[in-house]
C-alpha positions as a LaTeX table, in Angstrom:
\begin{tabular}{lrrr}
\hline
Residue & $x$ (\AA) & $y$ (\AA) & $z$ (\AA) \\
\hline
Unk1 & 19.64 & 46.19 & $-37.22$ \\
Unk2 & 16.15 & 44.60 & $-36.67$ \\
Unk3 & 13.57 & 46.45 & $-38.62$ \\
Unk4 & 10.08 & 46.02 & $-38.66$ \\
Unk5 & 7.43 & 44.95 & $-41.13$ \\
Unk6 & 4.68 & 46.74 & $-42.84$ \\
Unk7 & 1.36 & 45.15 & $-43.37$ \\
Unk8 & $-1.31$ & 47.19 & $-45.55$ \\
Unk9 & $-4.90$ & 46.37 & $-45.95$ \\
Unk10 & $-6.58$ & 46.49 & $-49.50$ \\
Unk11 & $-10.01$ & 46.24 & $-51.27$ \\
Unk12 & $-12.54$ & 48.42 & $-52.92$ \\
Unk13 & $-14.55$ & 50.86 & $-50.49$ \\
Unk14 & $-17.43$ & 48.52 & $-48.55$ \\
Unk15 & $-15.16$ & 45.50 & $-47.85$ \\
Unk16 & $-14.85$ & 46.01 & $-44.31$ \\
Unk17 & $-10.99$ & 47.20 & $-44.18$ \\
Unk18 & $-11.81$ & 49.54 & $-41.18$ \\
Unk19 & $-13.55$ & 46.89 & $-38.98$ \\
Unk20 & $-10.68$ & 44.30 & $-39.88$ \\
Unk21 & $-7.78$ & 46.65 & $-39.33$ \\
Unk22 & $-9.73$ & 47.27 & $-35.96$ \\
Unk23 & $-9.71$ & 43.84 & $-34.71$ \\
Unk24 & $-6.11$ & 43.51 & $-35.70$ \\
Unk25 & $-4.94$ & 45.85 & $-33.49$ \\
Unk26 & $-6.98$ & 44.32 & $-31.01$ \\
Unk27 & $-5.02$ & 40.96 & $-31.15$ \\
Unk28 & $-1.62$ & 42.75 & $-31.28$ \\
Unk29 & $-2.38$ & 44.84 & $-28.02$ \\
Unk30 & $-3.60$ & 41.23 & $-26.82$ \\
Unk31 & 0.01 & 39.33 & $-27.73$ \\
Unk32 & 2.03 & 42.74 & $-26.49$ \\
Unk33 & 3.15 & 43.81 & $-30.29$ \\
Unk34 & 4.40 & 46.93 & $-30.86$ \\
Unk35 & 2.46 & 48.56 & $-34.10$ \\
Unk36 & 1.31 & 51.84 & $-35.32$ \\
Unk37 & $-1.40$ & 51.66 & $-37.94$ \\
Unk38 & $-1.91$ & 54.95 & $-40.39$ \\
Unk39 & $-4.11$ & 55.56 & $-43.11$ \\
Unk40 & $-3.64$ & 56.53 & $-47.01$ \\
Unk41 & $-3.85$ & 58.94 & $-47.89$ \\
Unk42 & $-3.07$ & 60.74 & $-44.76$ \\
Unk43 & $-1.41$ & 60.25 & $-41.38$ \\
Unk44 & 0.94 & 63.13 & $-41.71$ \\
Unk45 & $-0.15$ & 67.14 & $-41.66$ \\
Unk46 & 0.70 & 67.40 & $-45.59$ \\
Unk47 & $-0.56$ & 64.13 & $-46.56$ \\
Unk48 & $-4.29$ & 65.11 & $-44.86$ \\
Unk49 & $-4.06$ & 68.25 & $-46.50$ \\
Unk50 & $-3.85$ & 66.15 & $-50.02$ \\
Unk51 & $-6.42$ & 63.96 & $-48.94$ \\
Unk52 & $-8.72$ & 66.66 & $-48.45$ \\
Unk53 & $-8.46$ & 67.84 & $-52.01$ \\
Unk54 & $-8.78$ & 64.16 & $-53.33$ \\
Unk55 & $-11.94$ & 63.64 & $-51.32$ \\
Unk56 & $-13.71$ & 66.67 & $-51.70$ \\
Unk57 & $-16.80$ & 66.51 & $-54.38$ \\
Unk58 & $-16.37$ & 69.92 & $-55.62$ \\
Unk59 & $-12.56$ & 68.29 & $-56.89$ \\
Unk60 & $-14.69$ & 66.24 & $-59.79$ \\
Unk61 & $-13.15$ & 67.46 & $-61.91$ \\
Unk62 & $-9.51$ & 66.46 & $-61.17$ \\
Unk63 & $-7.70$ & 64.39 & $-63.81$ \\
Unk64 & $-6.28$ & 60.82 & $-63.19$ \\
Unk65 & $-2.82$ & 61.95 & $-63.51$ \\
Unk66 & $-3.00$ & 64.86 & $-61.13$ \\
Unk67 & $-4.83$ & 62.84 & $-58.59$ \\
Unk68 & $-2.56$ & 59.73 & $-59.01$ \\
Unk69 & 0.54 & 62.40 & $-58.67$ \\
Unk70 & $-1.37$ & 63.46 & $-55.17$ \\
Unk71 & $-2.25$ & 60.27 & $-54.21$ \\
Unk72 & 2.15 & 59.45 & $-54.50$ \\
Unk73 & 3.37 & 62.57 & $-52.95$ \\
Unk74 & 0.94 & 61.96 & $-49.76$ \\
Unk75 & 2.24 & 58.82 & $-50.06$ \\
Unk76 & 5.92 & 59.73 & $-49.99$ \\
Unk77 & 5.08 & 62.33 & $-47.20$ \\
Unk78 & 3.86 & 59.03 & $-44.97$ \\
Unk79 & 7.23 & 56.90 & $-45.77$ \\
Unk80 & 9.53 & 59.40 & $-44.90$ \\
Unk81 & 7.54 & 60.50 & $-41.67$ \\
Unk82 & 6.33 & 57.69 & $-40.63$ \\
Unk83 & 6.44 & 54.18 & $-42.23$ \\
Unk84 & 10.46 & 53.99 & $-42.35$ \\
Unk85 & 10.76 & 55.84 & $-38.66$ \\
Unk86 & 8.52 & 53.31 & $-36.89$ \\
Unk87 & 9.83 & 50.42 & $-38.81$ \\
Unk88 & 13.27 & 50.99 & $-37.81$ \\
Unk89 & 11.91 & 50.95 & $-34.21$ \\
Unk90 & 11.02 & 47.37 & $-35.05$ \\
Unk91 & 7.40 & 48.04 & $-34.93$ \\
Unk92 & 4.36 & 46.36 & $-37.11$ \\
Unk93 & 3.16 & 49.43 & $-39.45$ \\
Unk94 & $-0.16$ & 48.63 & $-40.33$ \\
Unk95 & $-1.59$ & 51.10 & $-43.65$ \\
Unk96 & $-4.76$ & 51.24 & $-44.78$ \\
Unk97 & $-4.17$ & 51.35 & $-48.13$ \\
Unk98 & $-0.73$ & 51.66 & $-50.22$ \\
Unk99 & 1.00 & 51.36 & $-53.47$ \\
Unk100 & $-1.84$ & 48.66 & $-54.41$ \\
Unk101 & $-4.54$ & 51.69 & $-54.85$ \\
Unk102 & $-2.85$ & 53.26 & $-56.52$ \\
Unk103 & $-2.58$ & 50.22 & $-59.46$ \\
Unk104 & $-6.04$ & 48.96 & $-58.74$ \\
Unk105 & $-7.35$ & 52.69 & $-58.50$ \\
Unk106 & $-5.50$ & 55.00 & $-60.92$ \\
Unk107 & $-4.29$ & 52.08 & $-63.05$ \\
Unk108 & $-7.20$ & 49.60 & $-63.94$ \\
Unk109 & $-9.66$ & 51.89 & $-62.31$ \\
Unk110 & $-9.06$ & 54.58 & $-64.29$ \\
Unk111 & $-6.93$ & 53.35 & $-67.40$ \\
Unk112 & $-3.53$ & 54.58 & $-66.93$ \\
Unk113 & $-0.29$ & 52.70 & $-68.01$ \\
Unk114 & 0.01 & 50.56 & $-64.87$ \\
Unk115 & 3.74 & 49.38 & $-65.65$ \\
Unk116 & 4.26 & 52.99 & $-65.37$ \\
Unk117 & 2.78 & 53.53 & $-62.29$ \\
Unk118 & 4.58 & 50.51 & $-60.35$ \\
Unk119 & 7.78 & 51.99 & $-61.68$ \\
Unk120 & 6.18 & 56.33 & $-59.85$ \\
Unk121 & 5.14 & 53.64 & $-56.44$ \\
Unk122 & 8.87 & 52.29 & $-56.31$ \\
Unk123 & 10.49 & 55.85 & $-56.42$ \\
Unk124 & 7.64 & 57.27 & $-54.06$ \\
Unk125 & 7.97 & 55.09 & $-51.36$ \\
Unk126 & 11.64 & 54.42 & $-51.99$ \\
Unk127 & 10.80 & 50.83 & $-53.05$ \\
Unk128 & 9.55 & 49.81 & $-49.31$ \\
Unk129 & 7.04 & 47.17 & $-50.14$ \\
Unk130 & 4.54 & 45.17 & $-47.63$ \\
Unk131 & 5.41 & 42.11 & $-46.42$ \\
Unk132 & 2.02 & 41.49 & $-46.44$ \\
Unk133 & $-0.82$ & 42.81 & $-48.51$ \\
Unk134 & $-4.37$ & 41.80 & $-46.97$ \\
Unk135 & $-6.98$ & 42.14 & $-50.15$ \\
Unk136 & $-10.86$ & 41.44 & $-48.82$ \\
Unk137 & $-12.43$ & 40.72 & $-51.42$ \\
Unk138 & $-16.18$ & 41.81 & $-52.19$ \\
Unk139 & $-18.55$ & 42.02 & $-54.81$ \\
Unk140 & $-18.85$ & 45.51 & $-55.65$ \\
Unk141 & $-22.43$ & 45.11 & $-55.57$ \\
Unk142 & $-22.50$ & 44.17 & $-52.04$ \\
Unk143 & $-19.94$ & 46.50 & $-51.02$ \\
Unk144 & $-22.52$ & 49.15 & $-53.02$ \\
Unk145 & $-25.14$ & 48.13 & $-50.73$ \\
Unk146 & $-22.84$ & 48.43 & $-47.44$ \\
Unk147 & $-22.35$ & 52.25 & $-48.32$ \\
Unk148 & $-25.03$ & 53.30 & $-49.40$ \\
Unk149 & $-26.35$ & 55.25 & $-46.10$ \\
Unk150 & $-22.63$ & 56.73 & $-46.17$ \\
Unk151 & $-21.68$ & 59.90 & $-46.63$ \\
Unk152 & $-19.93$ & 59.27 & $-49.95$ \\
Unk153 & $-16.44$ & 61.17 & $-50.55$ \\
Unk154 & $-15.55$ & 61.70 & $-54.17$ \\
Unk155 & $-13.73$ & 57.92 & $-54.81$ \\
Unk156 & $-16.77$ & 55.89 & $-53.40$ \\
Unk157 & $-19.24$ & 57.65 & $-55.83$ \\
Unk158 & $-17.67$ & 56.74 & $-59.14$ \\
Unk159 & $-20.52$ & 54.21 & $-59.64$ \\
Unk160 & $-20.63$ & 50.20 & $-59.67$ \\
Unk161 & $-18.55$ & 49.55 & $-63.34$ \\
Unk162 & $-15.57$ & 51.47 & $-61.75$ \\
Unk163 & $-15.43$ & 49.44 & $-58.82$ \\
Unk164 & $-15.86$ & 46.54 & $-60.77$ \\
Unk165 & $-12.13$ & 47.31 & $-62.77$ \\
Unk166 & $-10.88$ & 47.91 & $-59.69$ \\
Unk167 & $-11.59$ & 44.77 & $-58.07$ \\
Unk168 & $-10.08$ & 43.10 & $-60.95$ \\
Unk169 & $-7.38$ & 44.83 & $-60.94$ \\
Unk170 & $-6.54$ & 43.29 & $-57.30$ \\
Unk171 & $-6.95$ & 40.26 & $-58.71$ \\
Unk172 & $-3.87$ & 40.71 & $-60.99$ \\
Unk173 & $-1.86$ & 42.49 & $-58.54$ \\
Unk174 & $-2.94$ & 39.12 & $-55.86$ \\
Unk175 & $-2.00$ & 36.76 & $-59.57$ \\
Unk176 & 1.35 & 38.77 & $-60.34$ \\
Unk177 & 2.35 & 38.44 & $-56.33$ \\
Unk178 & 0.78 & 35.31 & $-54.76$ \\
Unk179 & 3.83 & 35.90 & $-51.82$ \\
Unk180 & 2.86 & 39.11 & $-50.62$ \\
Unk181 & $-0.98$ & 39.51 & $-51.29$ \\
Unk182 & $-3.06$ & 37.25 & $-49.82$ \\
Unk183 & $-7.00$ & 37.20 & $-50.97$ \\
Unk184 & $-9.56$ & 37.16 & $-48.08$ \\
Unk185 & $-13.02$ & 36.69 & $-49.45$ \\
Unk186 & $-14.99$ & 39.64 & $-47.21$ \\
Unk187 & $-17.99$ & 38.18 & $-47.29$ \\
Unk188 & $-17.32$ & 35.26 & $-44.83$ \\
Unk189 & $-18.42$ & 36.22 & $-40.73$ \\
Unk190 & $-16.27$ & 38.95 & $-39.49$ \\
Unk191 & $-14.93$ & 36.60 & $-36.84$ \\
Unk192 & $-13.33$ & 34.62 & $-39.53$ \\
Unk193 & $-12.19$ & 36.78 & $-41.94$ \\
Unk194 & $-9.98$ & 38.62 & $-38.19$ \\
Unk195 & $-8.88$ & 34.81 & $-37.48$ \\
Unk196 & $-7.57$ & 34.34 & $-41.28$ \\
Unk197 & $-5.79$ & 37.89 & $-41.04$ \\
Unk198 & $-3.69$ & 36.99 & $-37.97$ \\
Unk199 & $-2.76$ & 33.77 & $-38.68$ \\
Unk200 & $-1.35$ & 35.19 & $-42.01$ \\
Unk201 & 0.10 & 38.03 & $-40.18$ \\
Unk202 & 1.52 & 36.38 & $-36.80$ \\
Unk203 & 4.04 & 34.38 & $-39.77$ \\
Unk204 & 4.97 & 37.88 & $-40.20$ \\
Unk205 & 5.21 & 39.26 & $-36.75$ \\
Unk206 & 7.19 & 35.75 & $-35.41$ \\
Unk207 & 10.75 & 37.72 & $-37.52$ \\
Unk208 & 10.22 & 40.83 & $-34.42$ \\
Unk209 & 11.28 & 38.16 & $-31.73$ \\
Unk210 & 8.30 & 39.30 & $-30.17$ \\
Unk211 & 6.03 & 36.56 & $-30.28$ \\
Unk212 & 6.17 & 32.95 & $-30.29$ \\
\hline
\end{tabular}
């Protein structure tokens, strides 16, 4: 049985994921692709009920364990209601966001053991990794700058330093999997950045027999 592929976007919050994800769609309703695009953590009544803990200010004071044990159960939630239904109707699952945040996040983010929390991502998610891991990549800095008239949830407000571990911590995960993660420098015109995404991701879509 055919079964489809799951793409995920990643990057720290300011490097344009939503606009990108956006235009993506756009070029798959354009070519006749069948896709369903979610979000993390969410997509799923449970998981937006977890993301509305992990989001909220007044949640400060959560610790990096308990959130990162959140972040995997909403994540688990979206797999088994979602990602693995829709790709066994051969469809493109596009995710904003995925095991990755977790690592980059939780892991160098935050400082906890990420060998440890590849092996929680594998038995959350029942080991159903991207084919193809979009990272745009961003000085935190600019990304800073980008959000800074935003209504900032309780991730995006954990100052520049944080974000700056984070971004390096996609860097490993794009050294440690050069196959799967491809790096996308976000600062480059929008226009090329969606034309560098979906000729990356149309060598993924070709295996549906849906394109040519």
């Amino acid at each position: 049985m055919k079964m489809g592929k799951l793409i995920t976007f990643e990057g720290i919050d300011g490097s344009g994921k939503t606009t990108q994800i956006s235009l993506l769609e756009h070029r798959l309703r354009k070519e006749n692709i069948p896709f369903i695009t979610l979000r993390e953590p969410g997509s799923t009544s449970i998981s937006e009920e977890i993301r509305r803990i992990l989001l909220r200010h007044r949640q400060a004071q959560l610790s990096p364990i308990a959130e990162t044990l959140l972040f995997v159960t909403a994540r688990t939630q979206l797999v088994t209601e979602q990602i693995q239904p829709h790709m066994k109707q051969n469809k493109i699952v596009i995710c904003d966001r995925y095991i990755d945040s977790t690592i980059a996040y939780q892991g160098y983010g935050k400082g906890l053991d990420v060998k440890f929390l590849k092996t929680l991502n594998k038995f959350g998610t029942y080991n159903i990794l991207p084919s193809l891991t979009i990272i745009l990549d961003i000085n935190p800095k600019k990304a800073a700058e980008r959000i800074v008239n935003v209504d900032q949830d309780r991730m995006e407000s954990l100052g520049l330093d944080f974000f700056k571990r984070v971004q390096n911590g996609y860097h490993q995960i794009a050294n440690e999997e050069p196959k799967r993660c491809v790096v996308i420098d976000s600062e480059k015109s929008i226009v090329d950045i969606s034309k560098e995404i979906f000729n990356n991701a149309r060598k993924i879509v070709r295996s549906l027999d849906v394109i040519t």
